[in-house]
N, C-alpha and C positions, 0 to 999 in steps of 0.2 A: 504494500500500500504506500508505503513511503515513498518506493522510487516510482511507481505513476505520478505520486507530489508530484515529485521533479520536475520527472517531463514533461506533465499540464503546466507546469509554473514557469518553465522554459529554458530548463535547465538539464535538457538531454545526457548532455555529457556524465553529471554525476548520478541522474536516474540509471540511466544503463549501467553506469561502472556498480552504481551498488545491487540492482539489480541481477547482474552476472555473478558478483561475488556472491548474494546470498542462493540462488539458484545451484552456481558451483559447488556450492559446500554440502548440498543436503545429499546423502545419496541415493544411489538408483532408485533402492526402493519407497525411498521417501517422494519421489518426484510425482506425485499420484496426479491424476487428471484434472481432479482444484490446483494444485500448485504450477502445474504447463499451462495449464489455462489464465491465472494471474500471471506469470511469466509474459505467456503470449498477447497480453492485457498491456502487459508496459511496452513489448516491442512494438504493439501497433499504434502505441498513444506518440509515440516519436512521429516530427514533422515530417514529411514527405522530403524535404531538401535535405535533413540529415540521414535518410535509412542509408545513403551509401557509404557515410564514417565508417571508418576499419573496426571501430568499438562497435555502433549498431551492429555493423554485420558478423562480429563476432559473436554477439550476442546471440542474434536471429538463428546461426548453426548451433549454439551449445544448446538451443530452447529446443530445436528441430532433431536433435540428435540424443535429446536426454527422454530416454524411455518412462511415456506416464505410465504409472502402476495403479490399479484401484486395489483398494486397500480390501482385505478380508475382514467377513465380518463374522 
């Protein structure tokens, strides 16, 4: 929630950077279909003139490539 702040408030750069870091840290199975889905919540709230920064598009592959898990109940 925080780093959407950001980047509605216009500060892409450090939504995505925190964005990626908290993303990164959780693992595999932690990444369940809420958590890609808020992930994928901040990468699309980014302006259209920044999605080609090397940060955004890093982002965009670790959110695309990080496997959602639904969690067992």
């Amino acid at each position: 929630m925080r780093a959407a702040g950001h980047v509605r408030s216009g500060d892409a750069t450090e939504g995505v950077r925190h964005a990626h870091a908290v993303y990164e840290a959780q693992p595999h199975e932690r990444r369940t279909v809420m958590v890609t889905s808020l992930a994928r919540q901040v990468a699309d709230a980014v302006p259209a003139a920044r999605r080609a920064d090397p940060l955004v598009v890093g982002y965009r592959e670790l959110v695309a490539s990080g496997s959602a898990h639904r969690l067992s109940t």
